[in-house]
C-alpha positions as CSV (number, residue, x, y, z in Angstrom):
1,X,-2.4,27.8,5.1
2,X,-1.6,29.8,8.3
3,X,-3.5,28.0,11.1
4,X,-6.0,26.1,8.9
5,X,-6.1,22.2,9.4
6,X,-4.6,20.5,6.5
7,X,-3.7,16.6,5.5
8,X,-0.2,15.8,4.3
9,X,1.4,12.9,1.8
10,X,5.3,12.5,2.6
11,X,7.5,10.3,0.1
12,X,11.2,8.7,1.2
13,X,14.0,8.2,-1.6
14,X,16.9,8.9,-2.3
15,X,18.3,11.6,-4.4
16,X,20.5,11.3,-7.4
17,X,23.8,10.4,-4.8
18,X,22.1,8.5,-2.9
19,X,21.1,10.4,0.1
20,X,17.9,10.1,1.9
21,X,15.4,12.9,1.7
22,X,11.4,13.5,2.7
23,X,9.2,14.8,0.3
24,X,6.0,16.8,1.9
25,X,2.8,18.0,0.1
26,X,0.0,19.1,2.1
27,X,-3.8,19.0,0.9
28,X,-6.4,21.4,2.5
29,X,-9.4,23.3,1.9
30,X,-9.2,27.1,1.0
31,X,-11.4,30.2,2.0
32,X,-13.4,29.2,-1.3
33,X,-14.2,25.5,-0.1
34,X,-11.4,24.5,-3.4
35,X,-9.2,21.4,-2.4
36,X,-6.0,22.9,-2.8
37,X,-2.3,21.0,-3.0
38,X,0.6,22.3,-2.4
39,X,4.3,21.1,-2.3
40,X,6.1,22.5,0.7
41,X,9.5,21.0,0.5
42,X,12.3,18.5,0.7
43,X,14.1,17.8,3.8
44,X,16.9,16.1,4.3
45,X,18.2,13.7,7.0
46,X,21.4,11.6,7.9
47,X,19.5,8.4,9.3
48,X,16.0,7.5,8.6
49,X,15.0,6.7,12.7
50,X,11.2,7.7,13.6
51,X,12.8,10.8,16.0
52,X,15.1,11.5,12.6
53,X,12.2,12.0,10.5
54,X,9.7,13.7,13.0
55,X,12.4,16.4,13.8
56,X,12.7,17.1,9.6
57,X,9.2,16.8,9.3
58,X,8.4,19.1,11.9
59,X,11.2,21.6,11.2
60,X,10.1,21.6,7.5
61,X,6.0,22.7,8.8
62,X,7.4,25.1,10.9
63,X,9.6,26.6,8.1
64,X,6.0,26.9,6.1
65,X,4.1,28.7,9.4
66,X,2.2,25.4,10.7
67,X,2.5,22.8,12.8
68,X,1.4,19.1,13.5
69,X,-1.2,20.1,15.5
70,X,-3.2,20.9,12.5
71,X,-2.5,17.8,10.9
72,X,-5.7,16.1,10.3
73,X,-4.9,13.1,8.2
74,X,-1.3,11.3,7.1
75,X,-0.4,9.5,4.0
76,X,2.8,7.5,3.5
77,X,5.1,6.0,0.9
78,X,8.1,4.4,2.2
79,X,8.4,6.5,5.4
80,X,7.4,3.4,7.7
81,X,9.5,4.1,10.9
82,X,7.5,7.7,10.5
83,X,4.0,6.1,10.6
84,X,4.8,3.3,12.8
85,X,3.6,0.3,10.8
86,X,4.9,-2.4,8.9
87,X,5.1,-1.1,4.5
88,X,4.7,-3.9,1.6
89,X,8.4,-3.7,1.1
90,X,9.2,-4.6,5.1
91,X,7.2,-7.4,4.0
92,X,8.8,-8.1,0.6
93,X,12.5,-8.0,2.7
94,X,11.1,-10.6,5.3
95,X,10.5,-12.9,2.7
96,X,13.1,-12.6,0.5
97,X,15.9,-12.3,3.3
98,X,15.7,-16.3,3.7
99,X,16.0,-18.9,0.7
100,X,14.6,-21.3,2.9
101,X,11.3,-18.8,3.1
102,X,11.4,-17.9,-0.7
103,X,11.2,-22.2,-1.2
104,X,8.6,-22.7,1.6
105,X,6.5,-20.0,-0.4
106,X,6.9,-21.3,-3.8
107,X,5.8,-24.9,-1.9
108,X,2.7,-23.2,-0.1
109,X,1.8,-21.6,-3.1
110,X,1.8,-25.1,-5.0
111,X,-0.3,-26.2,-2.0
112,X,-2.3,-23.2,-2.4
113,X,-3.2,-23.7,-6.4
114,X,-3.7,-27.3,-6.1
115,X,-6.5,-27.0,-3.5
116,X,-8.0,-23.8,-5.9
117,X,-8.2,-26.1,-8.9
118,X,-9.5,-29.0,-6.8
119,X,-12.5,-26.5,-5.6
120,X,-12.9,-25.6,-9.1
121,X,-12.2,-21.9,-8.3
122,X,-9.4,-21.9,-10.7
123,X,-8.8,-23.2,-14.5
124,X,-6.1,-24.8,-15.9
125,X,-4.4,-24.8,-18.8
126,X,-1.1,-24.4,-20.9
127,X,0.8,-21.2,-18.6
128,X,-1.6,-20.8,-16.2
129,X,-1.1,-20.7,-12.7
130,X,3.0,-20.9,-12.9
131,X,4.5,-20.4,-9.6
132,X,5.1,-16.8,-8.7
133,X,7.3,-14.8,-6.5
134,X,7.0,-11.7,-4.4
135,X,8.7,-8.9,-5.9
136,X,11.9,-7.0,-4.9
137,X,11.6,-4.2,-2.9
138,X,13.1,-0.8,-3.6
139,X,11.6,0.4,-6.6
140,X,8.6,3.0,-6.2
141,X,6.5,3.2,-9.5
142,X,3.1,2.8,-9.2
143,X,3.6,-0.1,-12.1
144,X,6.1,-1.7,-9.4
145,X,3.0,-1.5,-6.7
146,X,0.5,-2.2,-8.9
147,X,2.4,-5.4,-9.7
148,X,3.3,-6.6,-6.4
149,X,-0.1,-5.5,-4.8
150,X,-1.5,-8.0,-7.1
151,X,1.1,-10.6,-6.7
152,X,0.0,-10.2,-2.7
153,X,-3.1,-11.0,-3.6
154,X,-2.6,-14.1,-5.1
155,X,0.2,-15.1,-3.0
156,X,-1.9,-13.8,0.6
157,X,-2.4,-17.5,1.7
158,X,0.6,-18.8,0.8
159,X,2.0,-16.0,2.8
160,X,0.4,-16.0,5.8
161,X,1.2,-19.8,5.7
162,X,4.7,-19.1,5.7
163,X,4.8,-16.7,8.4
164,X,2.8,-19.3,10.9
165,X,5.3,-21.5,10.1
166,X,8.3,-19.3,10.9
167,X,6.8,-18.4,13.6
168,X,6.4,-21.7,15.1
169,X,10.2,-22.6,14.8
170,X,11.1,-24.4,18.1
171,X,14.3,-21.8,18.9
172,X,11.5,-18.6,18.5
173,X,13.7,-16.8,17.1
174,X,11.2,-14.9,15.2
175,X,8.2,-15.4,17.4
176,X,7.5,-11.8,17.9
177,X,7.9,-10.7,14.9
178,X,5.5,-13.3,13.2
179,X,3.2,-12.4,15.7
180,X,3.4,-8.7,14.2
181,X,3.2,-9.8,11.0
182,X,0.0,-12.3,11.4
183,X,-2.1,-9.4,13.2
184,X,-1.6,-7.2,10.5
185,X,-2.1,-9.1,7.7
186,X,-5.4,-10.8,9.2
187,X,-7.2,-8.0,9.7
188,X,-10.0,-6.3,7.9
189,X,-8.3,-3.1,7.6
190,X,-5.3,-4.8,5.4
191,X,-7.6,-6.7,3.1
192,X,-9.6,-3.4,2.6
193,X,-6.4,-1.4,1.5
194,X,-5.2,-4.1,-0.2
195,X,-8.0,-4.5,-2.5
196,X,-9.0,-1.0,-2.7
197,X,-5.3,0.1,-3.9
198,X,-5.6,-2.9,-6.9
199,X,-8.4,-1.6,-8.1
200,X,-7.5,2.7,-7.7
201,X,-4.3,1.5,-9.3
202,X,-5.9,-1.0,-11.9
203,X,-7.7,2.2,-13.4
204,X,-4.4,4.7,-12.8
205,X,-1.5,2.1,-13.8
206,X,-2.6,2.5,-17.7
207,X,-2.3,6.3,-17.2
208,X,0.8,6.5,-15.8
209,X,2.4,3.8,-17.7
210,X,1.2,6.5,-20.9
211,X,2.4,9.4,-19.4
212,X,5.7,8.2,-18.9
213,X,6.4,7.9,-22.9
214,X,8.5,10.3,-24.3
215,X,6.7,10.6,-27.4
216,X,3.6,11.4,-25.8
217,X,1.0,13.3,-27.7
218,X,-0.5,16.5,-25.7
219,X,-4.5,15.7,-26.4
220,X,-4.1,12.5,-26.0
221,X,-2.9,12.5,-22.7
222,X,-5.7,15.0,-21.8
223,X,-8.1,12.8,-23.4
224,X,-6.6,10.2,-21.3
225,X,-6.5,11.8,-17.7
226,X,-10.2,12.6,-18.4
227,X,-11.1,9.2,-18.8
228,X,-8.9,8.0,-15.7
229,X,-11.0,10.7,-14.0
230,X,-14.8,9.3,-14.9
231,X,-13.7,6.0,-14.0
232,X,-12.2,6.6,-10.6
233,X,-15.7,9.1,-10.1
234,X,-17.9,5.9,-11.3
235,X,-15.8,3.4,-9.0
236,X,-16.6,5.8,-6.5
237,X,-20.2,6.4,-7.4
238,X,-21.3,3.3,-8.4
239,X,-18.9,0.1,-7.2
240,X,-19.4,0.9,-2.9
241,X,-21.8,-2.2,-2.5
242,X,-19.6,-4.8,-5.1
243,X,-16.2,-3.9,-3.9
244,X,-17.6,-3.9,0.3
245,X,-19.5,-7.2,-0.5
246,X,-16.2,-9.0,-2.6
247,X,-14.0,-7.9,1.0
248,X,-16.1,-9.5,3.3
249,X,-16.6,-12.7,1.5
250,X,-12.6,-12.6,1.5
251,X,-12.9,-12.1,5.2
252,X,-15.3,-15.0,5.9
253,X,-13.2,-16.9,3.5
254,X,-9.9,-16.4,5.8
255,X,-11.8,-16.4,9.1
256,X,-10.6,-12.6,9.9
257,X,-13.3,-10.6,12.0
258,X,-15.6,-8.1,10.8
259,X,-16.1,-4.8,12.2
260,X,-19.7,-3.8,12.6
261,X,-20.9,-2.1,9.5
262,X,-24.4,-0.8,11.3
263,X,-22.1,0.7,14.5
264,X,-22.6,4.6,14.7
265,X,-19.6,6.5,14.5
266,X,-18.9,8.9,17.6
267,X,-16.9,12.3,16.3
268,X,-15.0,13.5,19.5
């Protein structure tokens, strides 16, 4: 890559004994205008503190001949100290650390179903709409995001209800932290990414689900990742104006601001 810009996607897990460890691949465009990626390494750490992480990070591009001042764009699973921001499992842990929060979901979420059917938006019948819960955190298969993605879809008002009212506890004692929570999760950027990773992973989960099998047959997992491919190129060429239209009616519907579609974008 020498001193060409590049993007990178970092992963934190743990290896077989347990200890933590950064996975880094880097995606950039080569003298030929191909989109090339490239794994660059593993690094290794004792704690997992943003100055931790930034040091391994740093020490790992270095190790490759570049540096993060060619960064141009950051992707994320798990490391959230690195990229400063709240992850789905911070969220999932929040919830689940208090039985009194798991019961006041599963009693907003009652709340929450009764008003749907009452408005019609809903049916009912025998096995639908049983009470849900937010998953546990820790595992990182896309069917394990896929899943509780979709649960925070269905569970988003019942949520945010749950938050509000933790965060209005006389003692405070979680005050600032709701107030964390709430700005993030009513905002147009969330509901976007939500929304937009249930529906990338609605068309991948199938694949990787598939490729997982050990008695997978060669062709037909080529005959599969084609498929995957065309849909993910027709979502892309095709489904702008129906996804863009569903997340602002989901915006109006929970009275979160929109940004100006129309405003002209200014490149520095």
């Amino acid at each position: 890559m020498g001193d060409d810009v590049f993007s990178t996607l970092i992963d934190e897990s743990s290896d077989i004994v347990g200890k933590e460890q950064m996975v880094v691949v880097v995606h950039y465009v080569d003298s030929e205008s191909l989109v090339k990626e490239r794994f660059i390494g593993i690094a290794k750490f004792k704690e997992t503190s943003p100055k931790s992480l930034k040091d391994a990070f740093e020490k790992l591009l270095s190790f490759n001949c570049s540096s993060l001042s060619s960064i141009r764009g950051q992707g994320y699973d798990g490391v959230s100290n690195m990229q400063g921001r709240f992850s789905v499992n911070m969220l999932v842990n929040f919830i689940r650390a208090s039985n009194k929060r798991q019961e006041l979901l599963q009693d907003k979420q009652v709340a929450q179903f009764s008003k749907l059917i009452e408005e019609a938006e809903i049916e009912t019948g025998s096995g639908m709409n049983q009470e849900s819960s937010i998953a546990r955190a820790g595992d990182t298969h896309m069917g394990f995001h896929f899943r509780t993605f979709t649960k925070l879809i269905t569970l988003y008002g019942a949520i945010v209800g749950v938050i509000e009212e933790v965060g209005n506890d006389p003692t405070l004692k979680f005050f600032g932290e709701t107030v964390l929570w709430l700005d993030a999760l009513q905002s147009f950027d969330f509901i976007f990414m939500l929304y937009m990773m249930v529906k990338i992973l609605g068309v991948t989960n199938d694949l990787s689900a598939t490729l997982q099998r050990h008695d997978q047959d060669l062709l037909n997992a080529l005959s599969l990742i084609n498929d995957t491919k065309k849909q993910l190129q027709d979502m892309r060429n095709e489904g702008w104006e129906e996804f863009i239209s569903k997340i602002i009616k989901i915006c109006n519907k929970h009275n979160i601001d929109l940004p100006d579609m129309d405003a002209h974008i200014h490149k520095g």
